[in-house]
RODO-2510 file (C-alpha; in nm, 4 decimals, decimal comma):
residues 444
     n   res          X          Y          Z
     1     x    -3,0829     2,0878     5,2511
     2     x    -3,1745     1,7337     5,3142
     3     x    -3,1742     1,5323     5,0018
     4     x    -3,4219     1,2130     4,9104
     5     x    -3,3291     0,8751     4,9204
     6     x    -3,3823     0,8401     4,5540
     7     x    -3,1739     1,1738     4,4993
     8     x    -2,8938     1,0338     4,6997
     9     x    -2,9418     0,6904     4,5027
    10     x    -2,8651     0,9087     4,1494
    11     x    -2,5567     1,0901     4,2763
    12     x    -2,3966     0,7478     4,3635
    13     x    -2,4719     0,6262     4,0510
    14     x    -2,3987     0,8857     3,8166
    15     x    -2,1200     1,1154     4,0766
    16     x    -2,0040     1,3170     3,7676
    17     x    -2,3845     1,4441     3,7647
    18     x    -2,2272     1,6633     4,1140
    19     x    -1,9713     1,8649     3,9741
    20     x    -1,9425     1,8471     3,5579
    21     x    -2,0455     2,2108     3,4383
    22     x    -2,2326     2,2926     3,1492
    23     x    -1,9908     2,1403     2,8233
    24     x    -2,0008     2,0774     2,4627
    25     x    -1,9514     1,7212     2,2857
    26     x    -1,7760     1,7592     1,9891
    27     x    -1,8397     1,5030     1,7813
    28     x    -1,6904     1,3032     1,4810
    29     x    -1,8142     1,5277     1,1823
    30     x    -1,9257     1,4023     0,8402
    31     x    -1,7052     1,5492     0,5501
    32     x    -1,7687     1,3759     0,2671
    33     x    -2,0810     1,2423     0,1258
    34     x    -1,9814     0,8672     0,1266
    35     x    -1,8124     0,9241     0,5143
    36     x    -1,9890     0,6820     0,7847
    37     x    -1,6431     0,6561     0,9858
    38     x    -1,2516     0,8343     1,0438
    39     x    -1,0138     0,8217     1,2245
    40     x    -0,8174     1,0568     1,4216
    41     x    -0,4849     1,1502     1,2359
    42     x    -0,3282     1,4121     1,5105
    43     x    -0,4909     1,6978     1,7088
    44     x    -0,3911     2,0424     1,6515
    45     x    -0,5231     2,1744     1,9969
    46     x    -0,4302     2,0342     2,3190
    47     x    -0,6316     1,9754     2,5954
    48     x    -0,6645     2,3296     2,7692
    49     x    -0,6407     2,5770     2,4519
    50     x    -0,8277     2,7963     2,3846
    51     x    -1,0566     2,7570     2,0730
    52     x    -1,2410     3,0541     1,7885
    53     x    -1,4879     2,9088     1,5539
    54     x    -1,2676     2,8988     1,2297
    55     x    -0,9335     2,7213     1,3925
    56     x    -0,8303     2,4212     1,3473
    57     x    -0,9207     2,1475     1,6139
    58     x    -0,7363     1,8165     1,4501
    59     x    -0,6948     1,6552     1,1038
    60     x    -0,9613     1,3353     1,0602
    61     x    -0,8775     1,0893     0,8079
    62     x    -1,2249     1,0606     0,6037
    63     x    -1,3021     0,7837     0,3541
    64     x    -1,1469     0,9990     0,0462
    65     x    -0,8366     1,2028     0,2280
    66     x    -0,7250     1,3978     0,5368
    67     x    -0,9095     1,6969     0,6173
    68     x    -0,8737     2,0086     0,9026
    69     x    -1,1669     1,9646     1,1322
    70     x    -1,2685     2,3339     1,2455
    71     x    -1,4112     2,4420     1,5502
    72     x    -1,7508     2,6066     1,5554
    73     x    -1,7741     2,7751     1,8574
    74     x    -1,5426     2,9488     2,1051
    75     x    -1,4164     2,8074     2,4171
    76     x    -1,1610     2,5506     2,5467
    77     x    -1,0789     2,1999     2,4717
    78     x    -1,1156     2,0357     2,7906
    79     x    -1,1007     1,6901     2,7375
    80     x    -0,9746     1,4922     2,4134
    81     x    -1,2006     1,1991     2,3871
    82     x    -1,0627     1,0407     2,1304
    83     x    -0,6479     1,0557     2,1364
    84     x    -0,4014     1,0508     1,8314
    85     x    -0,4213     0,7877     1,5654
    86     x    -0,7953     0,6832     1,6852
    87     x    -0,9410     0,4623     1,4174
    88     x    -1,3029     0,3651     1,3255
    89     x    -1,4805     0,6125     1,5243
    90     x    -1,8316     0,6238     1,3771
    91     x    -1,9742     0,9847     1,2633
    92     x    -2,2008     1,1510     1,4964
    93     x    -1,9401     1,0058     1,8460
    94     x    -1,7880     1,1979     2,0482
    95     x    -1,4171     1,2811     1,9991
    96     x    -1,3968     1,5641     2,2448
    97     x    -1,5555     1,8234     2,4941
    98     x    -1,5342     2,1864     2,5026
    99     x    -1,6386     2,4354     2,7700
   100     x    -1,7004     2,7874     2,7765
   101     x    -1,5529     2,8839     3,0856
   102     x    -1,1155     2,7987     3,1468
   103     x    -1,1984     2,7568     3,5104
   104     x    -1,4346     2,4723     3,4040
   105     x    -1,1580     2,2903     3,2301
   106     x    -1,0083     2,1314     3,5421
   107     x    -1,3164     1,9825     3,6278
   108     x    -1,2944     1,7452     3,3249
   109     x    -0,9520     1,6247     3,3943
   110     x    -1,0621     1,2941     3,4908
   111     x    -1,3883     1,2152     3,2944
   112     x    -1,4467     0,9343     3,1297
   113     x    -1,6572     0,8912     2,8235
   114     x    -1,6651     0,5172     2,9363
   115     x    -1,8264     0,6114     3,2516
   116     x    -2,2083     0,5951     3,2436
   117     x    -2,2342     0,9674     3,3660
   118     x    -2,5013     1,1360     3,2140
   119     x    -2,4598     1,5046     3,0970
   120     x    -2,5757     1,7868     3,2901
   121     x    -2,9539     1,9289     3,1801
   122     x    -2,7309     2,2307     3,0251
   123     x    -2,5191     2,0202     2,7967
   124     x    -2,6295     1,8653     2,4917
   125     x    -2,7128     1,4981     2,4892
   126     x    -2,4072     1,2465     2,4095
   127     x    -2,3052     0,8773     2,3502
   128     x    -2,0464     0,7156     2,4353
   129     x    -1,7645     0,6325     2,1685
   130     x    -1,7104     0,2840     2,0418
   131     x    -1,3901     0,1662     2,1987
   132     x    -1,4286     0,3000     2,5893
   133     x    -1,7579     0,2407     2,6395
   134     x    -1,7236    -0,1608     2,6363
   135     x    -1,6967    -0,3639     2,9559
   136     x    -1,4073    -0,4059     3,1305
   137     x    -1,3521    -0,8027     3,1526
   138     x    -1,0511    -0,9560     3,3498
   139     x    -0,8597    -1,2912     3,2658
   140     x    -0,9951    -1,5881     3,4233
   141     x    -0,7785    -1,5738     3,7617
   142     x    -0,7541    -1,9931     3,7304
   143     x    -0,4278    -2,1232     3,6771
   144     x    -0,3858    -2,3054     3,3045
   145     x    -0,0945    -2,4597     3,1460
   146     x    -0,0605    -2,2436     2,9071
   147     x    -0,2221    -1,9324     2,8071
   148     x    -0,4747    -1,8653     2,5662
   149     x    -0,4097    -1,5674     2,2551
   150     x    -0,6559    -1,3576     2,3914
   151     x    -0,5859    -1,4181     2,7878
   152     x    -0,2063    -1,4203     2,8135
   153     x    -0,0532    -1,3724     3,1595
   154     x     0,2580    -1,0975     3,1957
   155     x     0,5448    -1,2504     3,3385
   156     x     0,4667    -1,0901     3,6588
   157     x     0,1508    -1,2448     3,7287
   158     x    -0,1071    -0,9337     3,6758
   159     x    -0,4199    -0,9894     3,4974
   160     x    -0,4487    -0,8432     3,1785
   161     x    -0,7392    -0,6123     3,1329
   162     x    -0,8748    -0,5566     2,7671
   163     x    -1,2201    -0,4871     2,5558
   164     x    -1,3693    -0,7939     2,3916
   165     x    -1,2879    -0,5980     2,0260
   166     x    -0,9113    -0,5673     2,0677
   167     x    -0,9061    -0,9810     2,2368
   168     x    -1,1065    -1,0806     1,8673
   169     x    -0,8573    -0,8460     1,6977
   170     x    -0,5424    -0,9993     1,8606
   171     x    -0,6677    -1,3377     1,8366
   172     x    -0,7434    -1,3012     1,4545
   173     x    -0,3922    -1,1575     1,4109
   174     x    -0,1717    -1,3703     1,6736
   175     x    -0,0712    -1,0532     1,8957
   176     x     0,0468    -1,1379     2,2453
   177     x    -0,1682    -0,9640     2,4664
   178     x     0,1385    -0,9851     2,6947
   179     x     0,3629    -0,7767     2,4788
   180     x     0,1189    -0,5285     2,4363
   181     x     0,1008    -0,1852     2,7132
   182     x    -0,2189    -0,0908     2,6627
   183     x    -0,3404     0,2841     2,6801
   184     x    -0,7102     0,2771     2,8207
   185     x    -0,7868     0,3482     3,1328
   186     x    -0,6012     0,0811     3,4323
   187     x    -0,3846     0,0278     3,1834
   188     x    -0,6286    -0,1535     2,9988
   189     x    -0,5749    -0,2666     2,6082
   190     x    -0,7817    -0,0934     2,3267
   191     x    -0,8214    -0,2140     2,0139
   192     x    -0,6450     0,0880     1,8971
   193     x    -0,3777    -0,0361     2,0623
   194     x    -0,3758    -0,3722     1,8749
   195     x    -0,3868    -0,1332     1,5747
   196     x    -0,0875     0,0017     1,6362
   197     x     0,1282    -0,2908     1,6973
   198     x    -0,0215    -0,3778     1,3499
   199     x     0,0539    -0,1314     1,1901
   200     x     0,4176    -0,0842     1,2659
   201     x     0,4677    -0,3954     1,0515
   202     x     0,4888    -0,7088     1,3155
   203     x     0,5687    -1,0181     1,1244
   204     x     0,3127    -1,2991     1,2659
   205     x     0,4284    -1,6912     1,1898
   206     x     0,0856    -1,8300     1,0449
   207     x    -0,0312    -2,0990     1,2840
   208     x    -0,2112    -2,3050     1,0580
   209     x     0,1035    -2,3073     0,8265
   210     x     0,3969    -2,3587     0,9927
   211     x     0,7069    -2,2097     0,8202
   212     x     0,4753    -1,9934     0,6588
   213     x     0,6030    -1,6168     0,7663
   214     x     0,3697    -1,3302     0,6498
   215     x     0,2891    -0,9808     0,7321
   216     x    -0,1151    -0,8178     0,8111
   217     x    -0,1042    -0,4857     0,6921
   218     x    -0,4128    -0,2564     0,8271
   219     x    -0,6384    -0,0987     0,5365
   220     x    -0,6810     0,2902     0,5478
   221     x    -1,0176     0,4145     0,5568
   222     x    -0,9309     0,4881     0,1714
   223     x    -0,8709     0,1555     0,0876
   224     x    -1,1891     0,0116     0,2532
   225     x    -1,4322     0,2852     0,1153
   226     x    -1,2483     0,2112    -0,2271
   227     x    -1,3222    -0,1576    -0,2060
   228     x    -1,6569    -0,1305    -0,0972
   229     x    -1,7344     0,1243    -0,3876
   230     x    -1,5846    -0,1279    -0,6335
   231     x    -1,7975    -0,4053    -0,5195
   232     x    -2,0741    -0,2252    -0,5326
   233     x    -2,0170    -0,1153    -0,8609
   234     x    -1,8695    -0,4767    -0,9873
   235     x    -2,2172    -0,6389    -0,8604
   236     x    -2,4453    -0,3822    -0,9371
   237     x    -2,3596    -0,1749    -1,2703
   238     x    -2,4006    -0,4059    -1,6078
   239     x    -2,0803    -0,3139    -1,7584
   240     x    -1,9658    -0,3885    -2,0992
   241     x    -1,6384    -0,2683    -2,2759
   242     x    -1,5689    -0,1195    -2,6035
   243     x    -1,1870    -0,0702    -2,7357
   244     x    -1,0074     0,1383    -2,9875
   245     x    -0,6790     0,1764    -3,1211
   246     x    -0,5873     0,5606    -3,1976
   247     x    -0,2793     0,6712    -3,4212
   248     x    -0,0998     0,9030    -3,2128
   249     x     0,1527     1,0588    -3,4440
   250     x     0,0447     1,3546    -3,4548
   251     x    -0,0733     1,4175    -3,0511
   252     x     0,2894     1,3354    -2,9410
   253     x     0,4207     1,5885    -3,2369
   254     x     0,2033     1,8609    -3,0768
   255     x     0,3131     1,8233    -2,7557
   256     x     0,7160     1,8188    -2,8665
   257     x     0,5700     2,1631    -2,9981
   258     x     0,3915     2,2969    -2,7224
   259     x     0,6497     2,2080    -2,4225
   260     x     0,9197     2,4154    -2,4898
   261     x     0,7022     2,6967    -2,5356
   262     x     0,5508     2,5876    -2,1662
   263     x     0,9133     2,6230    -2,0575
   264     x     0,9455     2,9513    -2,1861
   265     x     0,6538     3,0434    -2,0153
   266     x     0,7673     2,8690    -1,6810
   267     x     0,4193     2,6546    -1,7253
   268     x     0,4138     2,3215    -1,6497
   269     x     0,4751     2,0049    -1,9246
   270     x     0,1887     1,9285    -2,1075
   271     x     0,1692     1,5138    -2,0767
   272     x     0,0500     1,2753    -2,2689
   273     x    -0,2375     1,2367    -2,0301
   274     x    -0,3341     1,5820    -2,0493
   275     x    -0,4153     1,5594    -2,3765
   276     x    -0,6133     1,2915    -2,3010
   277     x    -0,8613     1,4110    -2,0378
   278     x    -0,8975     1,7260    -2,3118
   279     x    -1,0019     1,5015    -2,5596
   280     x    -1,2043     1,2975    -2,3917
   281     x    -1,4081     1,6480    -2,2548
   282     x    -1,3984     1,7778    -2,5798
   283     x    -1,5978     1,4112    -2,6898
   284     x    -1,8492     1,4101    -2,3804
   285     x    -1,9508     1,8054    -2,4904
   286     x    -2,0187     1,6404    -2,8157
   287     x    -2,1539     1,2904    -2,7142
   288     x    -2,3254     1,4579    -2,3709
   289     x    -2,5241     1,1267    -2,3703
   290     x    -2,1988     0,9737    -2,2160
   291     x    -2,1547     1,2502    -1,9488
   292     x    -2,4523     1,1262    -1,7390
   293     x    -2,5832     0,9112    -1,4315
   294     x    -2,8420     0,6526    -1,3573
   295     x    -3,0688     0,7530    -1,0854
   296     x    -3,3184     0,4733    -1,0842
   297     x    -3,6308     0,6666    -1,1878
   298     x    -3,4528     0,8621    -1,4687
   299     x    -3,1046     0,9373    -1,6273
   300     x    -2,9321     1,2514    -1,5279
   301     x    -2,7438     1,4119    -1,7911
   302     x    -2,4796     1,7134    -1,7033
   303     x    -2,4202     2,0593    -1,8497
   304     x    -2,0588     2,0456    -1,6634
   305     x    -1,7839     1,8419    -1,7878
   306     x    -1,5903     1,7495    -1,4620
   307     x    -1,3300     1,4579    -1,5278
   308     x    -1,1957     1,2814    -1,2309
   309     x    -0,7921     1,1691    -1,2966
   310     x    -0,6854     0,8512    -1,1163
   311     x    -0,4198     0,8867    -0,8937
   312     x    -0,2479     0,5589    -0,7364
   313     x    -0,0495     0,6550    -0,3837
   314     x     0,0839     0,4986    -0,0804
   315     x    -0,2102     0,6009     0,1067
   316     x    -0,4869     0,4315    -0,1697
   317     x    -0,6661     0,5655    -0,5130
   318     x    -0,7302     0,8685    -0,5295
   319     x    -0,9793     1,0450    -0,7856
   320     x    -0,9578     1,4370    -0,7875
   321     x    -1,1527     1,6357    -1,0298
   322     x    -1,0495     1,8728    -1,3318
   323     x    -1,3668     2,1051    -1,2989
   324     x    -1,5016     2,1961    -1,6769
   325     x    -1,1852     2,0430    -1,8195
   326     x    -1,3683     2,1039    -2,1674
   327     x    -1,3462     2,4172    -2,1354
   328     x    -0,9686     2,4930    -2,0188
   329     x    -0,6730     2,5197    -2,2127
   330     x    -0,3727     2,2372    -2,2007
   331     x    -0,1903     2,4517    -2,0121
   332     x    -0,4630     2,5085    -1,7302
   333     x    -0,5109     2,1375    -1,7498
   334     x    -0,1751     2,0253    -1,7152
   335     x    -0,0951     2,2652    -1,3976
   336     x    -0,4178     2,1957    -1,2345
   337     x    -0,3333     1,7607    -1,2827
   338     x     0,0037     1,7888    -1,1114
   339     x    -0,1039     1,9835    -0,8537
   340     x    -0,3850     1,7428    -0,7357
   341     x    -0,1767     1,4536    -0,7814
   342     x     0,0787     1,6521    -0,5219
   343     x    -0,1838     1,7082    -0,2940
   344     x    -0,3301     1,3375    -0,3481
   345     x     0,0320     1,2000    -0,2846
   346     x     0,0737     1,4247     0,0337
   347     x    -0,2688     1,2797     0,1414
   348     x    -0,4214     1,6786     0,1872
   349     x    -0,6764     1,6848    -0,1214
   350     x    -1,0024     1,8396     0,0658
   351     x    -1,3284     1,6911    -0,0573
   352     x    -1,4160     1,9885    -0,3124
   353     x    -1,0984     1,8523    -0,4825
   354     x    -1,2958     1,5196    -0,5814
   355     x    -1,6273     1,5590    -0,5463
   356     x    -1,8656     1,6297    -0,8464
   357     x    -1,6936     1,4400    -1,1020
   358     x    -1,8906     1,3533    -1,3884
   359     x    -1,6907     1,0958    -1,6121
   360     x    -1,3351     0,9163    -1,5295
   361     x    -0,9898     0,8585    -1,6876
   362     x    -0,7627     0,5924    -1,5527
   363     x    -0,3944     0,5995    -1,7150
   364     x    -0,1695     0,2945    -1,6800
   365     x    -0,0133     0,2977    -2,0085
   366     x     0,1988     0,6070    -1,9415
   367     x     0,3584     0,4967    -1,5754
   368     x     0,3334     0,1520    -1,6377
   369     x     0,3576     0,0225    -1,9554
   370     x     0,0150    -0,2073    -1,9531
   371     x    -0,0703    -0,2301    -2,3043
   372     x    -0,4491    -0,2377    -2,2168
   373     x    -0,7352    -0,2935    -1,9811
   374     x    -1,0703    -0,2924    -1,8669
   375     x    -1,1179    -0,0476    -1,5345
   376     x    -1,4677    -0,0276    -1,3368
   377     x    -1,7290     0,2367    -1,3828
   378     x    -1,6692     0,4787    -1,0862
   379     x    -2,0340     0,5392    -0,9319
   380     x    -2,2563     0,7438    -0,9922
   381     x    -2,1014     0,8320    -1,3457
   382     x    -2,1355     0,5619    -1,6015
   383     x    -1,8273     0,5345    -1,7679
   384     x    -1,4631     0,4927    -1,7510
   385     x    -1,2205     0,5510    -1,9869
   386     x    -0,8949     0,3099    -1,9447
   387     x    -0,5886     0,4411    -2,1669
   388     x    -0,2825     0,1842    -2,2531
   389     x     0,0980     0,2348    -2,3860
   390     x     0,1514     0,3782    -2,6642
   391     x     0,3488     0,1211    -2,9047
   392     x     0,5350     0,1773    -3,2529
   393     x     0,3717    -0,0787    -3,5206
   394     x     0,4624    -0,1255    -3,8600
   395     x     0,1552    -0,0724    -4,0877
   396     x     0,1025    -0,1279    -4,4839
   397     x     0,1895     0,2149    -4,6875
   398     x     0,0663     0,4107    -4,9715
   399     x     0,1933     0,1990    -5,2589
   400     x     0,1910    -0,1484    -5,2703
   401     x     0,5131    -0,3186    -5,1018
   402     x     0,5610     0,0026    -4,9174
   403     x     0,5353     0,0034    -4,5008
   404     x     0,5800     0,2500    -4,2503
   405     x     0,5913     0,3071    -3,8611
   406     x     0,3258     0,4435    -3,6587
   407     x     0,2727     0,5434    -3,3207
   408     x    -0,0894     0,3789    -3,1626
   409     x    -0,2387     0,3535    -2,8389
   410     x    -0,5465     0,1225    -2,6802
   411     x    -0,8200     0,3120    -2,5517
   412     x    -1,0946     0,1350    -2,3377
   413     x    -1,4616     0,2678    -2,2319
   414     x    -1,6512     0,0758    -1,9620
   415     x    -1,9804     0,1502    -1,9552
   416     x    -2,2707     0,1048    -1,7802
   417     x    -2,5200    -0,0035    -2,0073
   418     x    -2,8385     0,1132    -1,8479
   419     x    -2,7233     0,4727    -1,9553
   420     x    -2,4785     0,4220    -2,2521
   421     x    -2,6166     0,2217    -2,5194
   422     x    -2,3266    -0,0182    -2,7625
   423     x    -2,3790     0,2682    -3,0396
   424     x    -2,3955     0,5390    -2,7816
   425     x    -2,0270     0,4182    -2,6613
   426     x    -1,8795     0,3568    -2,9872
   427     x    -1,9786     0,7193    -3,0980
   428     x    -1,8343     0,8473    -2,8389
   429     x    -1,5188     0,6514    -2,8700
   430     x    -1,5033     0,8023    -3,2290
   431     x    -1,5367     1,1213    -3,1413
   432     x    -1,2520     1,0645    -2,8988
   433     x    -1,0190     0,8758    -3,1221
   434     x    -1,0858     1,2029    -3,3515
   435     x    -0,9777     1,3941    -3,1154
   436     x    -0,6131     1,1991    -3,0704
   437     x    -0,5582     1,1232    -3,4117
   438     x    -0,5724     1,5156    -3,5342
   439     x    -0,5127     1,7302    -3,2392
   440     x    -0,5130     2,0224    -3,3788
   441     x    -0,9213     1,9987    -3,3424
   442     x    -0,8981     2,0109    -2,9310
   443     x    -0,7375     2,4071    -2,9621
   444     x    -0,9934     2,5583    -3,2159
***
């Protein structure tokens, strides 16, 4: 069959149009709410397995923690898109394609997602991900006496091909292109690449300070969703703060009583902090004012009291959720606490484990000693409760001339005063302080 002239003029400019066979792009998924971006953390198929909807394709790092990616269909992985430790890649790109046949596989071995091929009429429309799909640009081929950051020659003499996003992110961060093998294709350097080199902690000498020696550490897609959050929340929520002291006496009494009976049991300790979050349930179920959201229009106000727990690691803040903690026992408290903070310190919480939350409690006191502090309102709840050391003070006693020592610690709300009025807060922070100062109220 003779083909047309315009025909012939397609198949030379899109040639994988010839031969690719009907495929699937798999694309990067959206796991959490908040998620506009992740990164790759390490496929779990290879590139010729065979895939069942229900089995794991690769871990993504989302915006809150690392979570399995599952596949939805059955097949084969033909191509991985995007490769190991992948970073930025928006939601909706492609990361990978599957096909339904194994004898198609082969035919994928060499695509490119960079190439402008267009997908067959059988496969589903795709674009192209962020990092291949820019220009290829060469060094200027003139001679200079010296080289620039972003155009540095290799001591052989070969031009150095890279994308315009990994020359900005070298020449913001002093990386020597030359130094650098990149991983694209022609050997050409991605920013992932630059990423990399980054993040296996390469000192950089700081060219505007000479002397000055100093370190660029790359932010996890934690940390940035984190700080965006927080400025959001600094800028946009009108917080105020209200503080108490609370005699704890008797709270750290009950809990001498109640561990070795936990021990007995083989449960786990009951903390100082557990006690806490059930007191400060106990006070939003009585105070349900506090356990509520602004949502422009109108305030919502929840029937569940779901109390997100702080939890600092290497990898960010974390936030995972005690579901109904106001209803749960110490003990069911104190398991359920350690084992998110595990999970949040192993970077595996899955986003069930802190989603929903409904109020927050941030504890520095305990691990760190700070005596007190103000923390920020963790959207879309409207208030934050920040709790301090406990400290031994000597107060007046019952006669005249008489003193004794007591046991107190500094409780702070932040609120946001759209939906928790001053008096609103401070009843709440009295039903709270209540709460701590006779405990035996939190088990009836």
């Amino acid at each position: 069959t003779t083909l047309s002239c315009q025909a012939i003029c397609v198949l030379k400019l899109f040639p994988d149009l010839n031969y690719l066979p009907p495929h699937e792009a798999v694309g990067m998924p959206s796991l959490s709410p908040t998620m506009t971006e992740g990164n790759i953390a390490r496929w779990v198929k290879k590139e010729g397995d065979k895939v069942s909807p229900g089995e794991v394709l690769c871990e993504v790092e989302t915006d809150k923690a690392t979570v399995e990616m599952e596949c939805m269909e059955e097949g084969y992985l033909a191509k991985i898109v995007c490769g190991d430790g992948t970073k930025e890649i928006k939601v909706g790109e492609i990361i990978a394609i599957t096909v339904e046949e194994e004898g198609d596989i082969e035919k994928f071995k060499d695509y490119k997602a960079s190439s402008s091929a267009a997908a067959p009429a059988e496969s589903k429309p795709q674009s192209e991900p962020v990092e291949p799909k820019e220009e290829k640009k060469e060094v200027s081929k003139a001679p200079e006496p010296t080289a620039t950051k972003t155009e540095e020659s290799s001591q052989s003499g070969d031009r150095l091909f890279s994308s315009p996003v990994a020359r900005k992110l070298a020449e913001d961060n002093n990386v020597p292109l030359s130094s650098l093998k990149g991983t694209g294709p022609d050997g050409r350097i991605l920013k992932a690449d630059i990423e990399d080199y980054l993040s296996k902690g390469s000192k950089k000498e700081a060219a505007a300070a000479p002397g000055l020696g100093y370190v660029d550490l790359p932010n996890t897609q934690i940390r940035k969703v984190t700080a965006n959050r927080l400025l959001q929340s600094k800028q946009t929520i009108p917080h105020y703060y209200l503080t108490v002291d609370s005699r704890v006496d008797k709270l750290i009494k009950l809990r001498s009583e109640l561990n070795p009976m936990q021990d007995a049991s083989g449960g786990k300790k009951i903390s100082i902090n557990d006690l806490v979050i059930k007191a400060a349930a106990l006070a939003l179920r009585k105070v349900p004012a506090c356990n509520s959201s602004w949502m422009n229009d109108f305030i919502r106000q929840y029937h569940n009291v779901n109390i997100n727990v702080a939890v600092q690691t290497e990898h960010g803040l974390f936030v995972p959720v005690v579901r109904d903690a106001d209803k749960k026992g110490l003990a069911t408290i104190a398991d359920e606490v350690k084992q998110l903070a595990s999970r949040a310190k192993d970077n595996s919480l899955k986003p069930e484990d802190y989603e929903g939350g409904t109020f927050t409690v941030s504890n520095l006191g305990g691990p760190f000693g700070i005596k007190q502090f103000c923390a920020i309102v963790n959207p879309p709840q409207s208030a934050i409760l920040a709790i301090g050391s406990a400290e031994k003070r000597v107060i007046p006693g019952a006669a005249e001339g008489q003193y004794e020592i007591g046991s107190f610690m500094s409780a702070t709300l932040s609120c946001d005063h759209r939906v928790i009025d001053g008096a609103m807060g401070a009843e709440w922070l009295k039903a709270f302080k209540g709460y701590l100062e006779d405990p035996t109220t939190m088990l009836l």
